[in-house]
N, C-alpha and C positions, 0 to 999 in steps of 0.2 A: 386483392393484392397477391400477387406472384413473387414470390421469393425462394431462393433455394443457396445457402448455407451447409458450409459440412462444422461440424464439433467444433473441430480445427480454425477455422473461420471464424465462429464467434470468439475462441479464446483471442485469439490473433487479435479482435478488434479492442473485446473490453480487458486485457492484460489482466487476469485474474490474478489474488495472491498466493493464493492456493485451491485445488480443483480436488471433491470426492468423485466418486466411480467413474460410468465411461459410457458412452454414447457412438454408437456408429447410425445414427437416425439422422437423417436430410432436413435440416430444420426449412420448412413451408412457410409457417405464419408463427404472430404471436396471440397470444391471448393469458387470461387471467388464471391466474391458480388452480382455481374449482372448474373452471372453462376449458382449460388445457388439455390435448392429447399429444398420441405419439406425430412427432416432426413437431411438435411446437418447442416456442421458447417463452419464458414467466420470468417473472421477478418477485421478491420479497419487498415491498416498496414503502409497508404500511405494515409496522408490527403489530397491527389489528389483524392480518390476518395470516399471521405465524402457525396457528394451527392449522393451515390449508395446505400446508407445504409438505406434511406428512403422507397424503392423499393424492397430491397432484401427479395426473398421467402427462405430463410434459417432457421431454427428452432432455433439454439443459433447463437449470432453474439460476437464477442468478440470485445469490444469496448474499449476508454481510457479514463480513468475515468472521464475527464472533457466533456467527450459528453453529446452536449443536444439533445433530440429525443426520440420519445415511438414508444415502439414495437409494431408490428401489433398483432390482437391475436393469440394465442398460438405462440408468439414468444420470449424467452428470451434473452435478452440483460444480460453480463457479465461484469462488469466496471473494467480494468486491469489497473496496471502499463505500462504497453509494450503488445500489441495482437501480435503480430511477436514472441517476446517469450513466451508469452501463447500458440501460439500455436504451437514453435515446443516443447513444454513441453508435446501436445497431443500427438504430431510426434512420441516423443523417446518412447510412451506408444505403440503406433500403431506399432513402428519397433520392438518392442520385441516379438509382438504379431505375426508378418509377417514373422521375420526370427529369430526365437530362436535359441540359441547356440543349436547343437547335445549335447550329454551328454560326458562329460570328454573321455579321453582316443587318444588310437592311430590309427588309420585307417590301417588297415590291408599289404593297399597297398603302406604305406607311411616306407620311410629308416630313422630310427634316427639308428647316428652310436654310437659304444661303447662313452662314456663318457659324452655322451652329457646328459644333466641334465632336465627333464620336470617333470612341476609340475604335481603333481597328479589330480587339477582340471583345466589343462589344457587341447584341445582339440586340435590334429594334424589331418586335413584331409587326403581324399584321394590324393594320389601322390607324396605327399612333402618331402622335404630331409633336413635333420637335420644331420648336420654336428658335428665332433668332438667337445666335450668341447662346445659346444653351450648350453646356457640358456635357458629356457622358465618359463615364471614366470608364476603366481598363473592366473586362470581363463582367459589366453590368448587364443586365438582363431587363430588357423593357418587355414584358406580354401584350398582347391583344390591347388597342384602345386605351393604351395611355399618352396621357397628354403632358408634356413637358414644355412650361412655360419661357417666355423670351429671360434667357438670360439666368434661368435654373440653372442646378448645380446636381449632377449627383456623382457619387465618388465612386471608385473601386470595389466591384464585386457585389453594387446593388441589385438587387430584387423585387422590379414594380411588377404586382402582377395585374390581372386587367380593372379596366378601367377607373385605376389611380391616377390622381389629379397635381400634378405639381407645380404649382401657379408661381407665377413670373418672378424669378428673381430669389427665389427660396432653394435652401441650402441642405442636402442630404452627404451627408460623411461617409465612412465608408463600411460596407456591405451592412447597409441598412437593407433592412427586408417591409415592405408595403404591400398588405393583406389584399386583396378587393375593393374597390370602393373609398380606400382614404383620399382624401382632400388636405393638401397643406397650400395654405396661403389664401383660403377663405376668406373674404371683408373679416373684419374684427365685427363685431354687431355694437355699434356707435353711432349714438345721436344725441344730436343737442334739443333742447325743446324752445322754439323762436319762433314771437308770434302766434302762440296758437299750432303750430308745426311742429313732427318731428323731423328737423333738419339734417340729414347723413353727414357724418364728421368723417371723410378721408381718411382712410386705412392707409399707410405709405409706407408702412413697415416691411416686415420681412419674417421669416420664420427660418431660425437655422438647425438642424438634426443631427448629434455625436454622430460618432463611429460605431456600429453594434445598436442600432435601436430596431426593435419593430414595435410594427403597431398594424393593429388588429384591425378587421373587417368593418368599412363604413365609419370610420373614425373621423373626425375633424381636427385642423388644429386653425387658427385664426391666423393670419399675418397680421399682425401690429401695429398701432395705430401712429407708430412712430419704434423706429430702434429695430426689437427684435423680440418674438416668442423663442424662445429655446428648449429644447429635450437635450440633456445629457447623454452621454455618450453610457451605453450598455441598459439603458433603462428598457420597458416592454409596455406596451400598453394593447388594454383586450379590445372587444369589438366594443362600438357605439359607441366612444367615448368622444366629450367634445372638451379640447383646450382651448380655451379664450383668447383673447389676445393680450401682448404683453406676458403674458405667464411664463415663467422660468422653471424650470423641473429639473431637479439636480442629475448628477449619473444613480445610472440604478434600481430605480424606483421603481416601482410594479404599480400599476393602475389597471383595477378588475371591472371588467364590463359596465358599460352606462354612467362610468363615473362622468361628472359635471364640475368643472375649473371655473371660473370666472377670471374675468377682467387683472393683471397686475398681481396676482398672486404667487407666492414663490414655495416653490418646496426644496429642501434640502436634500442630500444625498441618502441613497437608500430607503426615501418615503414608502409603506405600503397604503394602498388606498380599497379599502374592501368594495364588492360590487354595490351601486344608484349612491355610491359617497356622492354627496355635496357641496362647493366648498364655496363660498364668500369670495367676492373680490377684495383686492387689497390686504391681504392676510398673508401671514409667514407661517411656514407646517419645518419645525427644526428636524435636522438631521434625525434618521432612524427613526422619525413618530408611525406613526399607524393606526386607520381610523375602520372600524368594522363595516361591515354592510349598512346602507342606508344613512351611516353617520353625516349630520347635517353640523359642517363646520363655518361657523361665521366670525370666531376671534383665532389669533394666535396661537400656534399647539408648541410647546416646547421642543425641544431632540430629545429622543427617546421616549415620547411622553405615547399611550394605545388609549387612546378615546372612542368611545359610542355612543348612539343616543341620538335623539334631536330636540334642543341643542344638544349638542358633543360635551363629552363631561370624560371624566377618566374612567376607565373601563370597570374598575371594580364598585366604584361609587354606582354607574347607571345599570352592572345588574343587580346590586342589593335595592334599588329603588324599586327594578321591574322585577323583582321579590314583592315589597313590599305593595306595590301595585294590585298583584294578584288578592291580594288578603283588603281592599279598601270595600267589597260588598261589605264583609262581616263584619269591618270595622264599624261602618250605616248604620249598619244592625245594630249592633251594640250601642251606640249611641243615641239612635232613636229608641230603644228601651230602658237606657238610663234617661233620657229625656219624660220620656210617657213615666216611669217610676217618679223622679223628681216633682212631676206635675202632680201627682197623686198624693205624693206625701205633704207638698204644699197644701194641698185639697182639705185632706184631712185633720190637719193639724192649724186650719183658720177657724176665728173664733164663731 
């Protein structure tokens, strides 16, 4: 990474509230607290490691406003609302800087067939195939070996990057961002069982995607076996993740790597989903719930409700259980030696 910032610059970008000492150092790169030398820039992100910030050789540190501490010389301290989002507010300066759009247009090597509609300040890379009657809106971005199916849809100031899949007829809003590798509009995985046969049930759906969604590297989402899967508008989801079909996912939800959807299930607005979650088809997850890593959901979860475990149980219940888990050798114990006493006193006490 190549970067070069003056002081100036970073204030300019993250509007600090208030700024200790002074820096005349060319901020290079970033790095971590204890990692940090002269030209870098840090943040306080994690008040686990507020003691680091006394030590750190970083040029600007990005702080939250209620810190107390003086910077060492030529070092400026930056007092934020949030340094996490002060600094990917540097980040998105630095990625524009890293990987600028090409200039509008079509790539030579890339197939859009008659009808399909792209904007003039759109950009189609090399390889890619633009299917009949397919959209591309204003300042969208296709990369390398993406496929856009007959009669797709994607909106303003999208971001496929390569080898993204967007199968016929399926709907992306606008400046949705698609990691490597995603697939929307997947068969749904349906079958009926006839005759001895599993017979394939026709997928005819569709998948439609808010405004502000991404989704992470090799993801899946189903098209539907009728109607629509939907992603809410400003939700995020990590890499490997597969959404079913029919599944509806409110705005805003977070869904962490490897999670697994089934079939017709709904989550409400602002769902968290910890990393290898599981969830049942045909199940409702209420507004604001939140399920831990690994948590295997198969009924209903309220709004608001933080479940873990397999099954999913309320979060305080299943770790006082895996407490008591830990303690089931001694308890053996104990019991096969009230057992073995029992027996003996029976023993002794026959006529």
């Amino acid at each position: 990474m190549q970067v070069s910032f003056s002081p100036a610059d970073i204030l300019a970008i993250v509007q600090p509230k208030a700024t200790r000492g002074a820096s005349t150092e060319t901020i290079r790169g970033l790095a971590a607290l204890a990692d940090a030398g002269a030209g870098d820039l840090t943040f306080l992100g994690n008040p686990k490691y507020k003691s680091e910030v006394a030590a750190t050789r970083a040029s600007v540190v990005l702080l939250p406003i209620d810190f107390v501490g003086t910077p060492q010389a030529g070092q400026l301290f930056a007092l934020v609302e949030n340094p996490s989002a002060a600094l990917a507010q540097v980040c998105a300066r630095i990625e524009q800087a890293l990987w600028p759009k090409p200039a509008p247009g079509v790539h030579p090597t890339a197939h859009v067939a008659a009808g399909a509609r792209i904007a003039a300040t759109a950009t189609v890379g090399p390889l890619c195939v633009v299917e009949a009657d397919a959209v591309v809106g204003e300042r969208a971005h296709l990369q390398a070996q993406v496929f856009v199916g007959r009669a797709a849809r994607i909106g303003d100031d999208g971001w496929l990057m390569p080898g993204v899949v967007l199968a016929a007829e399926c709907v992306l809003g606008n400046r949705v961002r698609l990691q490597p590798g995603v697939v929307v509009g997947s068969d749904g995985f349906g079958y009926e069982f006839v005759a001895g046969r599993h017979e394939k049930v026709p997928q005819v759906g569709t998948v439609v995607i808010g405004d502000d969604v991404e989704i992470g590297a090799n993801s899946t989402l189903d098209r539907a076996r009728f109607s629509r899967t939907v992603v809410g508008a400003g939700t995020k989801i990590d890499n490997l993740v597969q959404v079913a079909h029919n599944v509806v996912i409110g705005r805003h939800c977070l869904l962490c790597s490897q999670v697994g959807i089934s079939g017709s299930t709904t989550l409400g607005d602002y769902v968290v989903l910890g990393g290898q979650a599981g969830l049942g088809g045909h199940i409702a997850i209420g507004k604001g719930a939140k399920a831990g890593g690994q948590a295997g959901i198969t009924a209903d979860v309220p709004a608001g409700a933080f479940v873990n475990g397999t099954p999913a149980m309320p979060f305080q219940l299943e770790r006082r259980i895996a407490v008591l888990q830990q303690r089931l050798p001694d308890l053996f114990r104990r019991v096969d030696a009230l057992e073995a006493q029992l027996a003996a006193t029976k023993k002794s006490s026959a006529p």
